[in-house]
BAFIDREN-468708 format. One record per residue (C-alpha): residue number from 1; x, z, y. Coordinates in steps of 0.1 Angstrom, whole numbers, plus 5000, padded with zeros to 4 digits. Each point is the difference from the previous one (the first is absolute). Example, Ala and Ser with C-alpha at 12.3 -4.5 7.8 and 13.67 -1.06 7.14 Angstrom:
# BAFIDREN-468708
 pos    x    z    y
   1 5123 5078 4955
   2 5014 4993 5034
# end
This chain:
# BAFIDREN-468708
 pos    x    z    y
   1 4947 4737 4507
   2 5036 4988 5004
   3 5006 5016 5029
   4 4987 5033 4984
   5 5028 4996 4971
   6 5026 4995 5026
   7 4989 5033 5016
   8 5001 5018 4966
   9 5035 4978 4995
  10 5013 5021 5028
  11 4990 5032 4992
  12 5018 4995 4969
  13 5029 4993 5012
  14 5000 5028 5027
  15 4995 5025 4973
  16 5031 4985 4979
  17 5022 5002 5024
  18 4989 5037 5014
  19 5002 5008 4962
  20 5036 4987 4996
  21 5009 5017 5032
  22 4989 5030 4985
  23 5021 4999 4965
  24 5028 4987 5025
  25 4997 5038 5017
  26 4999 5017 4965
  27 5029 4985 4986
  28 5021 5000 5028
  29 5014 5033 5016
  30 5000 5018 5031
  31 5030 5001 5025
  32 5009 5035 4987
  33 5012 4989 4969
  34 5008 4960 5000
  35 5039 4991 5004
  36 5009 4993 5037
  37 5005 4963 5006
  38 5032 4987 4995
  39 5024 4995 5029
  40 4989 4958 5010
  41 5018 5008 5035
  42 5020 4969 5011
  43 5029 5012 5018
  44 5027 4975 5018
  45 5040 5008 5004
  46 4992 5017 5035
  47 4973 5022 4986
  48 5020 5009 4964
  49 5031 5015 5024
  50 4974 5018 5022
  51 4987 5021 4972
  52 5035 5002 4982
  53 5011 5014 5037
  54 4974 5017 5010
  55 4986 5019 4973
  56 4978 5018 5024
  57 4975 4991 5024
  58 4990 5027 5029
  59 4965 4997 5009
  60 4985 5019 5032
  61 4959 5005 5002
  62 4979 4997 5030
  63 4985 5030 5011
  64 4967 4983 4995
  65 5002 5008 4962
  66 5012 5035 5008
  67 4964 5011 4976
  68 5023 4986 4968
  69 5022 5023 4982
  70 5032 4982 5002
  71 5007 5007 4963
  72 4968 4979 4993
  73 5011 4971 5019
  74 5039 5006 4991
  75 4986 4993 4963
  76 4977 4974 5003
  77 5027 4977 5021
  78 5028 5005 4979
  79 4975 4988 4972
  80 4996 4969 5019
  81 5036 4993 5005
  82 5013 5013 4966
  83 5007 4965 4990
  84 5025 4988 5023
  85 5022 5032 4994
  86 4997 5018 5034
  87 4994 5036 5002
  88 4973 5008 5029
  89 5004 5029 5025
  90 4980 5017 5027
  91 5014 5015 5026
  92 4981 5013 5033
  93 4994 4976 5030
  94 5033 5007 5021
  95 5025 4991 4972
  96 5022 4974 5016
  97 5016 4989 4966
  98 4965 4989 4987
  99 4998 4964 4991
 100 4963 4990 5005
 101 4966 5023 5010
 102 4965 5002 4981
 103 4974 4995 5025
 104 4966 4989 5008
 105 4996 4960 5016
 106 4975 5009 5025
 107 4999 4975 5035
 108 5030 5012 5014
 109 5026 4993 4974
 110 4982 4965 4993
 111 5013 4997 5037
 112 5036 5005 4988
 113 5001 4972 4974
 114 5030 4982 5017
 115 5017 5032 4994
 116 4994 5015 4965
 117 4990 4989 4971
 118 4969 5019 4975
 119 4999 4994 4961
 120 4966 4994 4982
 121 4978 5030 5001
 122 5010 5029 4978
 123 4963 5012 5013
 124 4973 5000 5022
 125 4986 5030 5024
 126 4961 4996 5008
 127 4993 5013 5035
 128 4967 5021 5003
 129 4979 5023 5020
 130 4996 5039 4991
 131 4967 5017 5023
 132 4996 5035 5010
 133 4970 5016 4981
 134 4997 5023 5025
 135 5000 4978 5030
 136 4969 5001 5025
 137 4975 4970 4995
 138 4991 4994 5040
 139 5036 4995 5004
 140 5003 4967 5022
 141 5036 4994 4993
 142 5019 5014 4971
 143 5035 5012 5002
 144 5019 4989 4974
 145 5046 4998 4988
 146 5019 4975 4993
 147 5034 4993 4985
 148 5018 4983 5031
 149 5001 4957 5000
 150 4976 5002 4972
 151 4972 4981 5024
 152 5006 4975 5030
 153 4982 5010 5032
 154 4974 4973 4992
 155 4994 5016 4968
 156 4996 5035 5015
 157 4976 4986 5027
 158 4978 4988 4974
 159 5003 5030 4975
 160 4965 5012 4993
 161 4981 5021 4972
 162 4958 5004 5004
 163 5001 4981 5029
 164 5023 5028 5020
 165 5031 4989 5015
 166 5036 5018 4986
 167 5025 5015 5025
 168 5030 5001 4983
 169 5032 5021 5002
 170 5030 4989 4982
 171 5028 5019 4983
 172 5030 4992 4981
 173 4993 5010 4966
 174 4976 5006 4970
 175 5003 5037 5000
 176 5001 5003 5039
 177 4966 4980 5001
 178 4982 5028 4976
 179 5014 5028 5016
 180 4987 4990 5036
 181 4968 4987 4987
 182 4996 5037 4985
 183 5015 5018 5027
 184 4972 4978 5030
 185 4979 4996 4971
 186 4999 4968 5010
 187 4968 4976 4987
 188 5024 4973 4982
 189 5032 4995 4985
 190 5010 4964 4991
 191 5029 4982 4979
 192 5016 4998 4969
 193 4972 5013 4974
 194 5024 5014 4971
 195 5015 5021 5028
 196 4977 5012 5017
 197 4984 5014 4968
 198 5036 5014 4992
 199 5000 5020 5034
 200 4964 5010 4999
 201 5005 5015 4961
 202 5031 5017 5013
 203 4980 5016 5028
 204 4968 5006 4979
 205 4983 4980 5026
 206 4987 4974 4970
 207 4961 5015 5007
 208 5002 4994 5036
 209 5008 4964 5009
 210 4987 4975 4973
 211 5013 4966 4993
 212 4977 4969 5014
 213 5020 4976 4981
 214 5000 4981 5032
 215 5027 4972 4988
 216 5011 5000 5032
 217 5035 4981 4989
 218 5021 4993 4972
 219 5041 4998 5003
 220 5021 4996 4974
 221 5032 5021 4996
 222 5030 4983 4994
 223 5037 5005 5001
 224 5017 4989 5037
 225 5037 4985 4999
 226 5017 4988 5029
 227 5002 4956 5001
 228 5042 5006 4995
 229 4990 5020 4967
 230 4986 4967 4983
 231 5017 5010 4963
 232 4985 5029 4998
 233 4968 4992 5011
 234 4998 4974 4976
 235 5008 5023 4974
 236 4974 5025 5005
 237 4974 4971 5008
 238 5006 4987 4963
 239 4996 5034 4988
 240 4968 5008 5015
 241 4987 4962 4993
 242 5011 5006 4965
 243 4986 5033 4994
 244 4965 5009 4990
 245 4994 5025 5026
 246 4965 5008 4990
 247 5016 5013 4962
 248 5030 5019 5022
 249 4978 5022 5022
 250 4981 5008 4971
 251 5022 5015 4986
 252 5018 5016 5031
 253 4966 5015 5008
 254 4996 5015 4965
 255 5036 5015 5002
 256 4998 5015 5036
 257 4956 5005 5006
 258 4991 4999 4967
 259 4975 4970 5008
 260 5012 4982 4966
 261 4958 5003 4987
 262 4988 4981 5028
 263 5022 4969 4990
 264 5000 5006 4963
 265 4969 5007 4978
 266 5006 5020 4963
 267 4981 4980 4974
 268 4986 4965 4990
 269 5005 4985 5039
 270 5031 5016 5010
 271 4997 4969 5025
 272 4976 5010 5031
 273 5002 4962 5010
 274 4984 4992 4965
 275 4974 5021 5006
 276 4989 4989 5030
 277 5003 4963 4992
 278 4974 5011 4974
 279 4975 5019 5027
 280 5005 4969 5022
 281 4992 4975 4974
 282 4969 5018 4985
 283 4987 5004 5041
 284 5011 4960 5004
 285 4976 4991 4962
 286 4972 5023 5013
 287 5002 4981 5036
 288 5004 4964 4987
 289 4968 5003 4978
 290 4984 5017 5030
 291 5009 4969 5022
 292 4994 4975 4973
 293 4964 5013 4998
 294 4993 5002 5038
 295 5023 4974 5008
 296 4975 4988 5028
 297 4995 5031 5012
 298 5037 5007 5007
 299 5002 4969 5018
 300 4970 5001 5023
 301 5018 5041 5007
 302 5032 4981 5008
 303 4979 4976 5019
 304 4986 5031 5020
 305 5033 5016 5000
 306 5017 4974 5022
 307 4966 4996 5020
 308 5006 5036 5010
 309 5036 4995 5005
 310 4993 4965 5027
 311 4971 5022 5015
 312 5019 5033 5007
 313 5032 4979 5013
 314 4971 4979 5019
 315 4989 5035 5016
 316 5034 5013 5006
 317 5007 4966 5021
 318 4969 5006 5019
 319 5005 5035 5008
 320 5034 4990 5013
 321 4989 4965 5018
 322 4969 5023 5020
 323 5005 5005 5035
 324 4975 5035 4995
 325 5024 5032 4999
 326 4996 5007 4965
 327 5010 5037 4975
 328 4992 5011 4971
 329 4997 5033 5002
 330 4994 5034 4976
 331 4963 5013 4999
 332 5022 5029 5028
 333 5014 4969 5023
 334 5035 4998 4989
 335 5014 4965 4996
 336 5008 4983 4971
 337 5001 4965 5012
 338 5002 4980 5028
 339 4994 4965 5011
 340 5021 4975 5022
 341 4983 5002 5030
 342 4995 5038 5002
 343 5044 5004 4990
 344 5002 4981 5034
 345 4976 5017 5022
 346 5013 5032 4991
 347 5040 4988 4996
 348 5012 5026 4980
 349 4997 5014 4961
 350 4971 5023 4996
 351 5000 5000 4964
 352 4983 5039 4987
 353 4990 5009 5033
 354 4968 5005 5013
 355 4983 4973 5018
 356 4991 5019 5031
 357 5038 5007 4997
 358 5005 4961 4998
 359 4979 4992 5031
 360 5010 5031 5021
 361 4970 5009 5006
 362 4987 5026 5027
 363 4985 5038 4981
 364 4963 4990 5012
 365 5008 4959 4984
 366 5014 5014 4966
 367 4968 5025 5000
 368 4978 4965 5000
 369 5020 4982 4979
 370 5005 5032 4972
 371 4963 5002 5005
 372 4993 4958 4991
 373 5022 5007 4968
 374 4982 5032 4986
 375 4966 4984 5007
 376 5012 4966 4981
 377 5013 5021 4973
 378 4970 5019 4995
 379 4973 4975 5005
 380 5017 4975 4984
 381 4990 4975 5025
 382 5021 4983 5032
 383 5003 5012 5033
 384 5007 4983 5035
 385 5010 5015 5032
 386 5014 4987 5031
 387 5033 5022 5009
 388 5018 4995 5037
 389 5042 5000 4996
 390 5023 4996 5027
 391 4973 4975 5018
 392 4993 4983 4971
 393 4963 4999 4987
 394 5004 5004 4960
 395 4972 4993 4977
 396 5005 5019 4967
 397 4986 4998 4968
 398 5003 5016 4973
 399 4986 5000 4964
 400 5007 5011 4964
 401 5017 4987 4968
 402 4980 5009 4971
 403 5012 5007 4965
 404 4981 4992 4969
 405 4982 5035 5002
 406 4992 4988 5035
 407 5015 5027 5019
 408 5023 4990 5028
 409 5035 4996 4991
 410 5014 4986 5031
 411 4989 4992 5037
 412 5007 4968 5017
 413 5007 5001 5032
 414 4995 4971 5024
 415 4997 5000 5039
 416 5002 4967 5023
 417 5009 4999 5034
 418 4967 4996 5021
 419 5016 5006 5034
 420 4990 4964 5015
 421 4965 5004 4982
 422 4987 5025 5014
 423 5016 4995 5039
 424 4980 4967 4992
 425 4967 5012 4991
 426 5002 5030 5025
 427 5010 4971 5026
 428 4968 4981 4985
 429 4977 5027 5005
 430 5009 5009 5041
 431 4998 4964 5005
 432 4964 5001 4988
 433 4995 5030 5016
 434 5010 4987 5030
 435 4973 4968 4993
 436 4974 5031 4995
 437 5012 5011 5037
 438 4995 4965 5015
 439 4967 4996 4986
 440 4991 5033 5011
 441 5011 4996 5033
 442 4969 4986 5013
 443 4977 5025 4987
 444 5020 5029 5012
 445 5005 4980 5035
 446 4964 5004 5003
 447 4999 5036 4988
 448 5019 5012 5026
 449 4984 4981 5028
 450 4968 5023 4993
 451 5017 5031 5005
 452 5019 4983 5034
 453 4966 4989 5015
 454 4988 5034 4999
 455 5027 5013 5016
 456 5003 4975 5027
 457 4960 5011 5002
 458 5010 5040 5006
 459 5024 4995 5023
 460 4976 4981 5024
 461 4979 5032 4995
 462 5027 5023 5006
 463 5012 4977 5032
 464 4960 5001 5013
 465 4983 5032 4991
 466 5007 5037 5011
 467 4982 5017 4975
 468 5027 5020 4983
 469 4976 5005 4967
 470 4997 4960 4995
 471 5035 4995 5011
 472 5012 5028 4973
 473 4972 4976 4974
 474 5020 4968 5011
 475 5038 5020 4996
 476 4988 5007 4961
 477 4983 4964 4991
 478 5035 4983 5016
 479 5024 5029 4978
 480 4976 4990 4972
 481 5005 4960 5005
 482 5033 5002 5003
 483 5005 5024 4965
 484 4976 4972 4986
 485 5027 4970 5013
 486 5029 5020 4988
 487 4988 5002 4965
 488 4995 4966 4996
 489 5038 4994 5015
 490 5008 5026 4979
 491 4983 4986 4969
 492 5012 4966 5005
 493 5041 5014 5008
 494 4999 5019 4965
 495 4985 4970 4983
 496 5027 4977 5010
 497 5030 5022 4998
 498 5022 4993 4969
 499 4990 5017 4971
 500 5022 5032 4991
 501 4975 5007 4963
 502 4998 5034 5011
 503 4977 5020 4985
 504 4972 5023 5024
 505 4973 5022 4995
 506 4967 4983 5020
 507 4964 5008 4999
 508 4986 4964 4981
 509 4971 4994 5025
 510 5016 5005 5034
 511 5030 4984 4994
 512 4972 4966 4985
 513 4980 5005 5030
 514 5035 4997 5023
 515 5009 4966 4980
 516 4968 4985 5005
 517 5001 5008 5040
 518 5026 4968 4994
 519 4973 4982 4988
 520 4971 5003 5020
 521 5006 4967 5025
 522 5002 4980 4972
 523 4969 5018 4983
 524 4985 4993 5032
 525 5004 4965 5007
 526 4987 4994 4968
 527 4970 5022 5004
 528 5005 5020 4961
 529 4988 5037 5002
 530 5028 5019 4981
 531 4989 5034 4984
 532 5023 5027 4984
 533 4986 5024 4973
 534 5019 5028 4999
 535 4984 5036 4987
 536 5021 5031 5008
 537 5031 4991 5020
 538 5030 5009 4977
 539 5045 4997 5001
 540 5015 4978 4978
 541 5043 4995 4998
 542 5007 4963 4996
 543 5024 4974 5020
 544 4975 4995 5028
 545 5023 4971 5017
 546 4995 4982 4963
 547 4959 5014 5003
 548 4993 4981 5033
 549 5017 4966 4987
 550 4978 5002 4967
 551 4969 5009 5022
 552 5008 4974 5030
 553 5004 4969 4976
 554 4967 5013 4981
 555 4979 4999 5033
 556 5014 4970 5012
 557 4994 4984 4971
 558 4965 5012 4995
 559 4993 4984 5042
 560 5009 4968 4992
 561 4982 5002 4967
 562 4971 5005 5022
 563 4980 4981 5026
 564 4984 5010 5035
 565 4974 5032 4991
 566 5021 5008 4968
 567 4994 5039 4986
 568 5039 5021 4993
 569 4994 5031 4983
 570 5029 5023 4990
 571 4991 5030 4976
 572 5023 5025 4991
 573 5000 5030 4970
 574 5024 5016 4977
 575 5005 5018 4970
 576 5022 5028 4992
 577 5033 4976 4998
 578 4989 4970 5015
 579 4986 4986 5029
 580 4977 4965 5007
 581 4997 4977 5029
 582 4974 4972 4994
 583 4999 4972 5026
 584 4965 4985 4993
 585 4993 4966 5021
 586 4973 4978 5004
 587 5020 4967 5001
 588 5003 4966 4974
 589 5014 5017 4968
 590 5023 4991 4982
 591 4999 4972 4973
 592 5007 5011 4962
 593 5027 4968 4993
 594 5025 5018 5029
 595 4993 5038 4993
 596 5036 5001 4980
 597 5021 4982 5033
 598 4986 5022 5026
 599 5027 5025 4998
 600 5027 4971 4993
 601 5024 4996 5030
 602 4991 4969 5023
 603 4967 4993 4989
 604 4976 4996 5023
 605 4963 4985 5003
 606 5003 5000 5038
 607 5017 4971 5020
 608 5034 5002 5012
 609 4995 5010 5034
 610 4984 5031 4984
 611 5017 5014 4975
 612 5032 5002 4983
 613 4990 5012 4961
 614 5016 5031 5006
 615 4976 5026 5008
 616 4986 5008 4966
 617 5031 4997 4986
 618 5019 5027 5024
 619 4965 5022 4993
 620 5006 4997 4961
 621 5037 5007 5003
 622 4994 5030 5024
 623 4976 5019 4976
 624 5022 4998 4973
 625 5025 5012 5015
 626 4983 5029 5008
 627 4988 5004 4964
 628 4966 4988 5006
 629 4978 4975 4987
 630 4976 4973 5016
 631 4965 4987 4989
 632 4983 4968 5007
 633 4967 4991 4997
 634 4983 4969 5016
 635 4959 4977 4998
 636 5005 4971 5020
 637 4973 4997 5030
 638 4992 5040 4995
 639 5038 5016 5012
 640 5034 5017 4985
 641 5009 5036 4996
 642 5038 5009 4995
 643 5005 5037 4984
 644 5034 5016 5006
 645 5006 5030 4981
 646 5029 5023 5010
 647 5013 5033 4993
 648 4992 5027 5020
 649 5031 5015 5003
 650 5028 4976 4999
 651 5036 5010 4990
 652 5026 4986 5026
 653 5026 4990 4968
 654 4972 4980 4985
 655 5001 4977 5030
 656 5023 4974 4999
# end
């Protein structure tokens, strides 16, 4: 209850003393008809003879503030230095016999402190940013003007407006900046805002470039003396420190723009400042109840609030510490953002350009990547491709930024360098290739020594008989043996060279029956009667290097799932897209506990001397690459069937 009265307490005495600020404004008058203030400047010996010499001070203006009529600022300076008794002239820039300059204190007179001295501010000039209506959206960079040493080059460098980068041209003056702007129709003009709008309205260009309010700066104009001219500095420094500059301008405005309404308000609040005080004190009553009320609300939103501030600087640290090339790009790929790791792969600013721009990219590369960001715009859901750059194996991904509407704002783009990766795992899979070879090499030993007996057989006939008929008979069964021990060379040579992932056309149950010729010693020592189903022969398109490792580990597998007398059957269909392989055997099964591991690298049920883990693992990998898809299904004591599914006709960009 206590701390409720306090609360009204307050309110109280907020009101009271908006309501006495109020009668305060009544009584009092405006500047328009209150007596100036009387003169309270204290002038030394030095300063008194100045004036009584002087009488008149010359005054040149920088051509920076070329946009005000020199009667205006004549005026509204000699109102500020009315009390010491000088007389205030302005005279154009080249007058030798001036005694100090107006100007604006940017950077480069700060520079020149040890040189000149600048009074307090008689008032300040708010830099800003005036667009071109007119200008083309899918511009990448805008062209804009500038007055010259208004912006350091690191300030130009990092110029930007929508996320497009500014070229900027620079010229000496106000009027010269318009005129060009108008004359290139240029996307930009930038500097002093009261000018510009001066320039604009005199060239009825007002509709055409509109004011962003940027804020880009704020500098103060002051009056500039030379060090050696200390008395009169001082002089006009009291002045202007003395003066109340606000009440002066007023009324130089009113005299020379007839702005006087804007300060000055006819009627009960001839005060503006009263009046606001008034709107700001009625929003601050309606917002204290408000937070009195929800006072717990307000602070678990403050909470949030600086839970959301940690986290975003939290994310901003991590997309900078990541050693993934990172963008954040427009839903058309431009940049907008880039993280650490990506500025030094590519060494260079890419800010508003494309990335395909950013990454140089080859016509046929910026086709795949244009193609990654149109489908992750669209679907709304990530993409990944593998991209090859100057002998560098990229692995990109991409995927959206949603809004609240759930469309996607931006893109992220990430892609990781996967050179060593992949040489690894295509080393990986040779080396088990070349395992596959050794424990073929047996088997195909004893393959060709068929084919060679015969022959040695013919040409005892040929060497014995005369009979040209039989000899022609024995000339056909040795060409025949010696095709037959060629294709098994053959077969074994194109199963062991490296693998290229090229992509050929192949009729499916030839090209099985020529993969399982590998096979048959070892299918015979073991005694297991292998059968392939097969209907109508038909072509299918696939990687057939990535085919025969996928079907070699699947046989081999399958024989030493089996023992002696063992059944192999290998049944083949398709539909319309897709095609199936089914390796059926009649071995030990496989136990439910260690269905999950079998396509995990390195694990094995076999001893060491037989088996490295890797088959299954390489077979799993393989069909995914090529966009297919593998079935398991296993009773232990009856036998396992592995179903591959593939497409029919593979693409050759899909492989990676």
């Amino acid at each position: 209850m206590k701390k409720r009265n306090k609360e009204v307490l307050f309110i109280i005495i907020l009101l009271a003393a908006i309501l006495a600020m109020v009668l305060y404004s009544a009584v009092s008058d405006s500047y328009r008809i209150s007596p100036d203030k009387e003169n309270n400047l204290a002038l030394n010996q030095s300063e008194l003879r100045f004036v009584t010499e002087k009488k008149r001070v010359i005054l040149t203006v920088s051509k920076e503030l070329d946009y005000l009529q020199k009667g205006f600022l004549e005026e509204y300076i000699q109102s500020i230095a009315e009390p010491s008794g000088l007389r205030i002239k302005l005279v154009e820039q080249d007058e030798k016999e001036a005694d100090a300059r107006i100007v604006v204190v940017d950077d480069v007179l700060r520079r020149q402190l040890d040189e000149i001295s600048f009074t307090a501010p008689l008032f300040q000039v708010t830099g800003t940013m005036f667009i071109n209506q007119e200008s083309s959206s899918a511009k990448k960079i805008l062209q804009g003007i500038c007055i010259k040493g208004q912006f350091t080059d690191e300030e130009k460098r990092t110029l930007s407006y929508d996320g497009k980068a500014i070229e900027l041209t620079e010229v000496e003056g106000t009027d010269q900046a318009v005129k060009l702007a108008q004359e290139t129709n240029a996307d930009c003009i930038l500097g002093d805002q009261p000018g510009i709008i001066a320039a604009l309205s005199s060239r009825e260009l007002t509709g055409k470039y509109v004011d962003m309010y940027a804020n880009l700066y704020k500098n103060n104009v002051c009056i500039m003396t030379d060090k050696e001219d200390g008395v009169l500095y001082s002089i006009l420094n009291q002045c202007i420190q003395e003066a109340d500059t606000r009440v002066l301008m007023g009324r130089a405005q009113e005299h020379w723009y007839g702005l006087g309404d804007a300060f000055v308000k006819e009627g009960r609040y001839k005060d503006a400042a009263a009046l606001l005080i008034i709107v700001f004190a009625a929003v601050f009553c309606a917002f204290f109840f408000y937070y009195q009320s929800n006072k717990n609300l307000y602070n678990e939103l403050t909470e949030r609030m600086n839970q959301l501030t940690a986290s975003k600087q939290e994310m901003q640290t991590t997309f900078n510490g990541v050693s993934y090339y990172m963008a954040e790009l427009t839903p058309e790929g431009a940049i907008l953002d880039i993280n650490k790791a990506f500025l030094n792969y590519i060494n260079r600013q890419v800010m508003g350009s494309t990335i395909a721009e950013a990454l140089e990219l080859s016509p046929e590369l910026t086709d795949i990547l244009e193609t990654m960001l149109f489908d992750t715009r669209d679907t709304r859901r990530g993409t990944s491709r593998e991209i090859t750059l100057k002998n560098r194996i990229l692995e990109v991904n991409i995927f959206p930024i949603l809004n609240p509407k759930g469309e996607a704002e931006k893109l992220l783009f990430m892609a990781s360098d996967v050179t060593r990766e992949r040489m690894a795992e295509r080393q990986m899979l040779q080396d088990n290739k070349m395992i596959a070879v050794g424990q073929l090499a047996a088997g195909v030993a004893h393959e060709i020594r068929n084919p060679l007996g015969i022959i040695r057989n013919y040409c005892y006939v040929l060497k014995t008989m005369n009979d040209e008929e039989a000899q022609e008979q024995a000339v056909q069964v040795i060409e025949k043996s010696a095709k037959t021990a060629g294709n098994i060379i053959d077969n074994l040579l194109n199963f062991s060279r490296i693998s290229k992932k090229q992509v050929q056309e192949v009729y499916i149950k030839k090209h099985i029956n020529s993969v399982i010729s590998l096979n048959r010693g070892m299918l015979k020592k073991k005694q297991i009667d292998i059968t392939v189903r097969c209907g109508e022969d038909f072509q299918v398109k696939m990687a057939v290097e990535s085919f025969d490792m996928i079907f070699i580990n699947l046989i081999s597998n399958a024989v030493d799932a089996m023992e002696e007398m063992g059944r192999l059957t290998i049944v083949v269909y398709r539909t319309e897209d897709e095609f199936y392989v089914e390796v059926r055997d009649t071995g030990t099964g496989i136990e439910e506990g260690i269905m999950e591991d079998i396509f995990n690298p390195f694990f094995t049920t076999k001893s060491m001397t037989k088996g490295n883990g890797l088959g299954l693992y390489i077979v799993y990998n393989e069909i995914q690459k090529m966009n297919g898809e593998i079935k398991v299904t296993s009773i232990v004591g009856e036998g396992t069937t592995f179903k591959v599914i593939l497409p029919i006709r593979m693409e050759e960009d899909k492989l990676e």
